[in-house]
C-alpha positions as protocol buffer text, in pm:
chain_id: "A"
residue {
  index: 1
  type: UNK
  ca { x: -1485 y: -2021 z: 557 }
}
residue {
  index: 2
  type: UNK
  ca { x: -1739 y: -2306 z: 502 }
}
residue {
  index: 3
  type: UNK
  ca { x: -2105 y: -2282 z: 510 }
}
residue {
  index: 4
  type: UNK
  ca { x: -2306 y: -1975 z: 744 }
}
residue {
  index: 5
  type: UNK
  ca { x: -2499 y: -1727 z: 717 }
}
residue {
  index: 6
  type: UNK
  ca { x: -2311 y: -1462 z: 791 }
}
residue {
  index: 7
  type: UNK
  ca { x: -2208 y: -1132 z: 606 }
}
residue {
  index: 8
  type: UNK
  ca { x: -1760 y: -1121 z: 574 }
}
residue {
  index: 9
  type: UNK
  ca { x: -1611 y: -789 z: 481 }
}
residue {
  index: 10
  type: UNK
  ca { x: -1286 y: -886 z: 261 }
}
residue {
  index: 11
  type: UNK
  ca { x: -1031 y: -544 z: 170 }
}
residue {
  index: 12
  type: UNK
  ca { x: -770 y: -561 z: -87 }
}
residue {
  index: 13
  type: UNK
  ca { x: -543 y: -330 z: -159 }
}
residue {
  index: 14
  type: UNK
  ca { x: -341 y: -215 z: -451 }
}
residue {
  index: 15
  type: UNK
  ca { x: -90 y: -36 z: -566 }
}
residue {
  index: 16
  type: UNK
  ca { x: 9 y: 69 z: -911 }
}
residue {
  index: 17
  type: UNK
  ca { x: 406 y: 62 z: -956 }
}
residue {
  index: 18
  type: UNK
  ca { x: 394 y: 232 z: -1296 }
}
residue {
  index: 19
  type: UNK
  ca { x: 378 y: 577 z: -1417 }
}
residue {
  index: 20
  type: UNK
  ca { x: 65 y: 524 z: -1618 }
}
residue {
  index: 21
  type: UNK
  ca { x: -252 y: 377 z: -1595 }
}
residue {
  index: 22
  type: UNK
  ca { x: -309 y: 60 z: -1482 }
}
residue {
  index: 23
  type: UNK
  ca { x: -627 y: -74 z: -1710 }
}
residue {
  index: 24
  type: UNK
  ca { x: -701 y: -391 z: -1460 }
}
residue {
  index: 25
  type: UNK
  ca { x: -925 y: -657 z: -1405 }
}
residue {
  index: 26
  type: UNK
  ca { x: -1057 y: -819 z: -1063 }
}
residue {
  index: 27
  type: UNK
  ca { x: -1159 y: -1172 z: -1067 }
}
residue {
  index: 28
  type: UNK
  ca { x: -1372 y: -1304 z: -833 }
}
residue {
  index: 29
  type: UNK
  ca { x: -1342 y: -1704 z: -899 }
}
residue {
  index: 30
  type: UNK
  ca { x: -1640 y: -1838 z: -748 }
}
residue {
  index: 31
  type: UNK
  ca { x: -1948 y: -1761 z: -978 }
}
residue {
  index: 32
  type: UNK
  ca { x: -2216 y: -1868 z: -730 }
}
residue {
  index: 33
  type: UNK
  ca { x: -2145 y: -1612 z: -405 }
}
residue {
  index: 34
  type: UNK
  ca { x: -2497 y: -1510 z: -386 }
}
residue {
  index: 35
  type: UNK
  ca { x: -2445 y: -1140 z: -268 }
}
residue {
  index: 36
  type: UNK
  ca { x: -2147 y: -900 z: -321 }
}
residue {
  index: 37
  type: UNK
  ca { x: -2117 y: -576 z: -282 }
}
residue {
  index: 38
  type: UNK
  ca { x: -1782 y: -438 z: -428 }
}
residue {
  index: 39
  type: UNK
  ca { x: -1651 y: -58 z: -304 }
}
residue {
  index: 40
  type: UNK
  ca { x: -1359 y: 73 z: -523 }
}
residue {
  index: 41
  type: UNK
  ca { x: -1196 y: 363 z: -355 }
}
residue {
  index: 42
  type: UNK
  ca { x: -920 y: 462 z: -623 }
}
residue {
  index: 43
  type: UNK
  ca { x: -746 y: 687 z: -334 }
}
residue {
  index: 44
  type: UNK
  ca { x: -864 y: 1016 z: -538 }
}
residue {
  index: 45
  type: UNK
  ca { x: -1136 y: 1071 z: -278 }
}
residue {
  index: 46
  type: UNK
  ca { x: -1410 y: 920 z: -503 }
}
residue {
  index: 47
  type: UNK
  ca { x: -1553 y: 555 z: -465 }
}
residue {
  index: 48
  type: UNK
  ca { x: -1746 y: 347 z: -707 }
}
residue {
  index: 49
  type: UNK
  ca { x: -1985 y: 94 z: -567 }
}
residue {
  index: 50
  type: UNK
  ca { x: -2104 y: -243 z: -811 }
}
residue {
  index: 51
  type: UNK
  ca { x: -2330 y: -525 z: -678 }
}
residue {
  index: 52
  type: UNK
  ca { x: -2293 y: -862 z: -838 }
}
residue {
  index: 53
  type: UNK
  ca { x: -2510 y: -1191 z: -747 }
}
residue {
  index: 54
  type: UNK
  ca { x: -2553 y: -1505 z: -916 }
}
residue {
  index: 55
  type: UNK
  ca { x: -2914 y: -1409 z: -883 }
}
residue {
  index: 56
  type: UNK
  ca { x: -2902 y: -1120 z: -1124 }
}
residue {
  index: 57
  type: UNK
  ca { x: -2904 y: -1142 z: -1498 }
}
residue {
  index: 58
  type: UNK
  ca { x: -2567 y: -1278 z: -1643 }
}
residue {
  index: 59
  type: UNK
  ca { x: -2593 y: -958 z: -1926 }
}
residue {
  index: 60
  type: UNK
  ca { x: -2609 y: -735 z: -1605 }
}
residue {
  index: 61
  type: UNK
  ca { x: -2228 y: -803 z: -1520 }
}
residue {
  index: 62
  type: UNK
  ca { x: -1983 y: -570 z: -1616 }
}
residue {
  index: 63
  type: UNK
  ca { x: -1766 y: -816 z: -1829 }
}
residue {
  index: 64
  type: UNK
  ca { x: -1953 y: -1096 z: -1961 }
}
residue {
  index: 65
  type: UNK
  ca { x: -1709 y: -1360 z: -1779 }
}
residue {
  index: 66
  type: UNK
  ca { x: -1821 y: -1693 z: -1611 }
}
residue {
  index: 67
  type: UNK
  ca { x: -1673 y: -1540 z: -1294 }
}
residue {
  index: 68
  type: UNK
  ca { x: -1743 y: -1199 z: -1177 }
}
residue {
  index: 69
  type: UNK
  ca { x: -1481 y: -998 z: -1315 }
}
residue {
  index: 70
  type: UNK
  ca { x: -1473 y: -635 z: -1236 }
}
residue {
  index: 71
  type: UNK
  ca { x: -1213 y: -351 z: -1471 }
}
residue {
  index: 72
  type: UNK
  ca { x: -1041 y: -162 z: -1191 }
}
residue {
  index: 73
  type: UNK
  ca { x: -844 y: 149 z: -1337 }
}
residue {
  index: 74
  type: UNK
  ca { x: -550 y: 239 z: -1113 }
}
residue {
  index: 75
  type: UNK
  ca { x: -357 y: 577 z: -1114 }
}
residue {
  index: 76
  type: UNK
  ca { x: -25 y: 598 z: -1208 }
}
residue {
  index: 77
  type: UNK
  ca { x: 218 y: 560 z: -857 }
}
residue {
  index: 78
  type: UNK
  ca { x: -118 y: 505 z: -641 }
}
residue {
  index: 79
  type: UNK
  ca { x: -296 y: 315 z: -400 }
}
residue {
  index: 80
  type: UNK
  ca { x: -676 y: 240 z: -396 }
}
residue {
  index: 81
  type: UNK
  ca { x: -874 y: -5 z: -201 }
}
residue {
  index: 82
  type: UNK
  ca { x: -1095 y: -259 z: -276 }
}
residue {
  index: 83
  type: UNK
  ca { x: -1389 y: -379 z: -27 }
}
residue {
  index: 84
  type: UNK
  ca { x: -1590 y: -642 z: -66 }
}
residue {
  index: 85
  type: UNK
  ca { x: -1876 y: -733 z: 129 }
}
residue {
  index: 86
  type: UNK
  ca { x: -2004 y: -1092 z: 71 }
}
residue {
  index: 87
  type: UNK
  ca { x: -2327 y: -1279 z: 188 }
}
residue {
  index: 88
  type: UNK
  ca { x: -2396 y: -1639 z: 32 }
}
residue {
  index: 89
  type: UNK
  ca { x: -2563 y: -1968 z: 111 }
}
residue {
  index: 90
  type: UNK
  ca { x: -2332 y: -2145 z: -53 }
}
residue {
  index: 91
  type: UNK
  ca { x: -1968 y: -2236 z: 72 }
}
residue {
  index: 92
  type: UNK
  ca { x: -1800 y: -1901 z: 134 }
}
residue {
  index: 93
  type: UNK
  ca { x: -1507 y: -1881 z: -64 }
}
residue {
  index: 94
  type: UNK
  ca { x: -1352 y: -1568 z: -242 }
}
residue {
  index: 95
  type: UNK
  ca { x: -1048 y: -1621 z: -451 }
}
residue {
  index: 96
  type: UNK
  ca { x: -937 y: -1319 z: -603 }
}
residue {
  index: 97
  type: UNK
  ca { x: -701 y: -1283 z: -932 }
}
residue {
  index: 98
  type: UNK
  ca { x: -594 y: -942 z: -1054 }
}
residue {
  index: 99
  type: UNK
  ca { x: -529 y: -940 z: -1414 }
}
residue {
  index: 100
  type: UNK
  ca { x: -377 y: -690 z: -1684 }
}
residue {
  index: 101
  type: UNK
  ca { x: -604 y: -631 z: -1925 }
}
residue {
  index: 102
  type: UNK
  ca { x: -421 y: -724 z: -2232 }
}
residue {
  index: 103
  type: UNK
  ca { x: -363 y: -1087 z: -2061 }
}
């Protein structure tokens, strides 16, 4: 989306196909987005919030990754959401890889 200063809401969502937990990972793949907020709503009726910036502390991310990597847990057979609110100087890109977490 090139360079601005505007604030894009981005909403992802997943779907485990299993009947167990899904122990996940969400990549975020550029490392200098200067302002994220991420909202994980699982679809149990809670929602976990996480702020990552290239501006905070490296050992303040929740896996110590060069990207911002976040674990995502997902229900057996359910649906949950992921928001992402993003605010940057630099060139707005967001690429997104979901991962298992034994890869």
């Amino acid at each position: 989306m090139g360079y601005g200063k505007h604030i894009y809401w981005f909403r992802v969502a997943l779907e485990s196909t299993t009947g167990s937990e899904a122990n996940t990972f969400l990549e975020i793949g550029y490392p200098v987005l200067d302002h994220i907020e991420v909202y994980i709503s699982p679809g149990n009726g809670s929602q976990t919030a996480l702020v990552l910036s290239d501006k905070q502390p490296f050992y303040d991310r929740p896996i110590l990754h060069r990207n911002f990597v976040l674990p995502i847990t997902l229900a057996p057979l359910k649906k949950a959401e992921v928001y992402l609110r993003v605010k940057t100087a630099s060139s707005m890109q967001v690429p997104l890889t979901l991962w298992n977490q034994a890869s």
